[in-house]
C-alpha positions in Angstrom: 0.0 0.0 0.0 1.7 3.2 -1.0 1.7 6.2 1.8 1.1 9.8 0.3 3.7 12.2 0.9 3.7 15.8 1.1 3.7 17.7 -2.0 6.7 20.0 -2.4 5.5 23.2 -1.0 3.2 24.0 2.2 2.0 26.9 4.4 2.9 28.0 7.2 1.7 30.9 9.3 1.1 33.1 6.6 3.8 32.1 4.0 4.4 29.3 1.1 7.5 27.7 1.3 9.7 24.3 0.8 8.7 21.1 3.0 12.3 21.1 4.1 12.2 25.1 4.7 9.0 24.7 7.2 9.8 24.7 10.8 7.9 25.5 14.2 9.1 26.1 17.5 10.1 23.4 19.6 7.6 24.7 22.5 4.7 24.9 20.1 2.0 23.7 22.1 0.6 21.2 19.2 4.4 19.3 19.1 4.2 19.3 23.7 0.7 18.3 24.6 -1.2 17.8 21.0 -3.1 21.2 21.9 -4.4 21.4 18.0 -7.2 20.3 15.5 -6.5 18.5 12.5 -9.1 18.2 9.0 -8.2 16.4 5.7 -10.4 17.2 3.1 -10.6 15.7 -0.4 -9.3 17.4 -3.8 -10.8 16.2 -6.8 -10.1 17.6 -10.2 -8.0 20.4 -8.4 -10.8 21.5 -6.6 -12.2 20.9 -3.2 -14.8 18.8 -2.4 -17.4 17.9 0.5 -16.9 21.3 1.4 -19.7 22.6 3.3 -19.1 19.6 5.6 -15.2 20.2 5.6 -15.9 23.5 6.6 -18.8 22.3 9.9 -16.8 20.1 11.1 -13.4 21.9 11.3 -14.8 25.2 13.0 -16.9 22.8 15.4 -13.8 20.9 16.5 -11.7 24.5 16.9 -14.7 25.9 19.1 -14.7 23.1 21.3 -10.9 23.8 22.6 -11.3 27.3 22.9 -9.4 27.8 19.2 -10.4 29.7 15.8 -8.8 30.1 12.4 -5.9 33.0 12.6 -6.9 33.9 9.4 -10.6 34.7 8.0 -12.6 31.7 6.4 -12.5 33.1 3.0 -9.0 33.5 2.9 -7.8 30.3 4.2 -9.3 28.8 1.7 -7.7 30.5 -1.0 -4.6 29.5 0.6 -5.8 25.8 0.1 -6.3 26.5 -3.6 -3.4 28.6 -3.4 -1.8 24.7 -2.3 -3.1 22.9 -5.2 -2.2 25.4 -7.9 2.0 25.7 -6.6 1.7 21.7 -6.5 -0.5 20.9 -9.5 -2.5 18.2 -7.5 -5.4 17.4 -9.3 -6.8 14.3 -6.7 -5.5 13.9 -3.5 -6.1 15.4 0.1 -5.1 18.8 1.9 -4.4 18.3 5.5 -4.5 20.9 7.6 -3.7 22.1 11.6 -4.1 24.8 13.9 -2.5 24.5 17.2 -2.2 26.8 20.1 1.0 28.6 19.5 4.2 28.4 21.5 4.3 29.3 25.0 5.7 28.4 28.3 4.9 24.6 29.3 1.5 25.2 30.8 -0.9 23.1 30.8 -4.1 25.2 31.2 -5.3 26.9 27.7 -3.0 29.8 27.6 -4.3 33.0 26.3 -3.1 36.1 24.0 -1.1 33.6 21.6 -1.5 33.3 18.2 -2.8 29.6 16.6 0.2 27.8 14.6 -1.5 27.3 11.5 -0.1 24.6 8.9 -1.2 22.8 5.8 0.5 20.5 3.3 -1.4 18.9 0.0 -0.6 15.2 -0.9 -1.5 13.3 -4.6 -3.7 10.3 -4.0 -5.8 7.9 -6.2 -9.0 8.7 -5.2 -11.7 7.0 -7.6 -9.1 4.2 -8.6 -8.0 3.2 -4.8 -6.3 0.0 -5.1 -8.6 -1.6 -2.8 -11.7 -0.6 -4.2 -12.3 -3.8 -6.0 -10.8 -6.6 -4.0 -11.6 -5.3 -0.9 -9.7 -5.1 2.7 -9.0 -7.3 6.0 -9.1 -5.8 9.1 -8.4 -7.1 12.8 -10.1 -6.0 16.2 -8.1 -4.0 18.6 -9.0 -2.6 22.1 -10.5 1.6 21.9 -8.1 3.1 24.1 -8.5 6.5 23.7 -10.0 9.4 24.9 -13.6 10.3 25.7 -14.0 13.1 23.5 -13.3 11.4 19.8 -15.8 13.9 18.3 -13.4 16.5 18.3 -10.7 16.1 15.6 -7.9 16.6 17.8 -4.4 16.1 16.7 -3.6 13.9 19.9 -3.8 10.8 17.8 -1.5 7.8 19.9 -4.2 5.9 20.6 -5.0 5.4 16.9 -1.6 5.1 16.2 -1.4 2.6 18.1 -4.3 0.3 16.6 -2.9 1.1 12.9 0.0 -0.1 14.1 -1.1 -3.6 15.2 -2.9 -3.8 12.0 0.0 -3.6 10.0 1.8 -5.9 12.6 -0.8 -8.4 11.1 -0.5 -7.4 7.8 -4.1 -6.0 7.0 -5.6 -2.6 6.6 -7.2 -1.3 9.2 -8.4 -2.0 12.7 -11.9 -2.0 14.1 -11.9 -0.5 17.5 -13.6 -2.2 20.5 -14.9 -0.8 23.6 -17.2 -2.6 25.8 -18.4 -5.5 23.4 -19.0 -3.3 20.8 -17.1 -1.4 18.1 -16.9 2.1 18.2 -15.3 3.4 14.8 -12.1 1.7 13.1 -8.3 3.7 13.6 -8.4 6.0 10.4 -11.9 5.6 9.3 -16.0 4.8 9.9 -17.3 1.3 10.3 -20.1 -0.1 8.4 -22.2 -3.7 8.3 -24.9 -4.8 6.1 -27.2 -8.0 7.4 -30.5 -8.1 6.0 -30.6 -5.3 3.6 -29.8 -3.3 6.1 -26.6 -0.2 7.1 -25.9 -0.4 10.4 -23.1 1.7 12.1 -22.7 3.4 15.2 -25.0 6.8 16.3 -23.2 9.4 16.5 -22.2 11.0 20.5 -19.1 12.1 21.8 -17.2 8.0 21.5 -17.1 8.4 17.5 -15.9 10.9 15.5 -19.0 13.1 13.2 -17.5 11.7 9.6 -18.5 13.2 6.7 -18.6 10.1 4.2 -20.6 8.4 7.0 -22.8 11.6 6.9 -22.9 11.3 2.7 -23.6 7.5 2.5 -26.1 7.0 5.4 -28.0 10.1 3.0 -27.2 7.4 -0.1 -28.5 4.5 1.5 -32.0 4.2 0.4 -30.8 4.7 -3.0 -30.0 1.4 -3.8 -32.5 -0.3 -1.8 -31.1 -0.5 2.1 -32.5 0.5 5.4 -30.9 2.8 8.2 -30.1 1.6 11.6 -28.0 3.8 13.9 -26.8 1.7 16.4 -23.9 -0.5 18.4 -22.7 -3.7 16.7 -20.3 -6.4 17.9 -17.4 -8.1 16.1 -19.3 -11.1 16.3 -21.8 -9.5 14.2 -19.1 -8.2 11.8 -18.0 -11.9 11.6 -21.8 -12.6 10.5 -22.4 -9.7 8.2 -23.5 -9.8 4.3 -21.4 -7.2 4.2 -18.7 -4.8 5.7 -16.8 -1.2 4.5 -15.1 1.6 5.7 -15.1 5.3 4.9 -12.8 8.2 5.2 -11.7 11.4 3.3 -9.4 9.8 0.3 -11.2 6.4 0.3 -14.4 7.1 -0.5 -15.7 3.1 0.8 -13.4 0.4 0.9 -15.4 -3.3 1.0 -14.1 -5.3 4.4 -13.3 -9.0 3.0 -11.8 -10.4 6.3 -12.1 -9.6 10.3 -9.7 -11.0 12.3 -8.9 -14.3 9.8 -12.9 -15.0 9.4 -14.3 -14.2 6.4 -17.0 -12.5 5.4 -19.2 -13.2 2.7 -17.0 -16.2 1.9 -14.7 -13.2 1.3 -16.2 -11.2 -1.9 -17.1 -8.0 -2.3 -20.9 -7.9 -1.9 -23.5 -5.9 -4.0 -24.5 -2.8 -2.1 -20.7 -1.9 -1.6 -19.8 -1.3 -4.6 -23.4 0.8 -5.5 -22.8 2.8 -2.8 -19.4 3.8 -3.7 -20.7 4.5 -7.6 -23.1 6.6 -6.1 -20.5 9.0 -3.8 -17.9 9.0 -6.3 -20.6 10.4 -8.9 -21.7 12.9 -6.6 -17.8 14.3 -5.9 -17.4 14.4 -9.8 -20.2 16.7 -9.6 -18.9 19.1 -7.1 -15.7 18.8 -9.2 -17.1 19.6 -12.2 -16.2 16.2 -13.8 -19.7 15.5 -15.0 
């Protein structure tokens, strides 16, 4: 599986520059305590997409830390455009971060700095994902982390951690587990399908608010399925008709295999792939494709 890199040149604080050029200071409070917000959002045909739900979900997750964009909305994102012009990305992702500024090493919010502000663009095959077809395993790893997984902090060891023991077992992703039943998997939503039915998680403070879970849950009924919001167990994921994942860059990605066990003898099922059809024609839309 190939792992984007940064495009050549990012912002910082208010300037374009080199990746190498690009430095902070060691007592920003982002690189000591993870005091920041992270968002990724899609680029599709050099333009940004999934916007309006970029855009609620990144000043929600500032707000609730006591932190706002430096810079007006407007203009920040013509510094994102600004990104994908200087690096001629036409599909890929722009990550982005605001942290609280340097200061001394206190652990309150500190006031009267100014937010850190960084983002860096990335190429990445979008509507031809490598796993679109074939599908993905995935294993099962304990939900270790914090209590407030709705906001998009950048504090992200906990998911580190599970992506890790994935790739220790040489699969995908992993689908976190916290009291029987699985919360959300390391980098991404977590779907099942029994019965002609989508069944993930409700949203609350345990998960976070993702946008393609937002998009396909609206998609659903579309090609035939019913809604249920509510907790599932691996043991149900074991006994699914089907199983996917979403996230910014991935669109859905089918779930072949949970922790060895397949599912669905381990093919792609039908719905799956209709609901991925569905989003990706809707993004070439926004992006002007069609």
């Amino acid at each position: 599986m190939a792992v984007p890199s940064a495009s050549k040149i990012v912002y910082l604080n208010g300037e374009f520059m080199d990746k190498n050029d690009a430095k902070i200071s060691i007592f920003d409070r982002g690189f000591i305590f993870g005091d920041g917000i992270y968002e990724v959002v899609p680029v599709i045909n050099s333009k940004i997409v999934d916007r309006v739900d970029f855009w609620e979900r990144f000043e929600r997750s500032l707000s609730q830390i006591d932190l706002s964009l430096p810079v007006a909305k407007d203009e920040f994102e013509k510094v994102l455009y600004a990104l994908i012009e200087k690096n001629g990305v036409k599909e890929g992702g722009i990550y982005m971060q605001v942290t609280r500024s340097a200061s001394e090493r206190e652990f309150k919010f500190v006031k009267g700095t100014k937010p850190t502000i960084m983002a860096f663009i990335y190429s990445q095959e979008i509507f031809d994902h490598e796993f679109a077809d074939t599908g993905i395993s995935i294993i099962s790893t304990p939900d270790i982390r914090w209590k407030r997984r709705d906001i998009k902090s950048i504090s992200l060891l906990a998911q580190c951690y599970a992506k890790n023991e994935a790739a220790k077992a040489g699969v995908y992703e992993a689908f976190m587990v916290e009291d029987g039943y699985v919360t959300e998997a390391s980098s991404s939503s977590a779907f099942i399908i029994k019965n002609d039915t989508l069944i993930t998680k409700p949203l609350s403070n345990e998960i976070l608010p993702g946008i393609r879970r937002k998009v396909l849950l609206g998609l659903a009924e579309q090609v035939g399925l019913k809604v249920e919001q509510r907790k599932f167990s691996m043991d149900e994921v074991y006994e699914a008709d089907e199983v996917f994942i979403s996230a910014a860059t991935l669109i859905l990605l089918p779930v072949i295999k949970a922790d060895g066990k397949l599912i669905n003898d381990g093919k792609v099922g039908k719905y799956a792939p209709k609901l991925r059809e569905l989003y990706a024609t809707k993004l070439k839309k926004e992006a002007g494709l069609i």
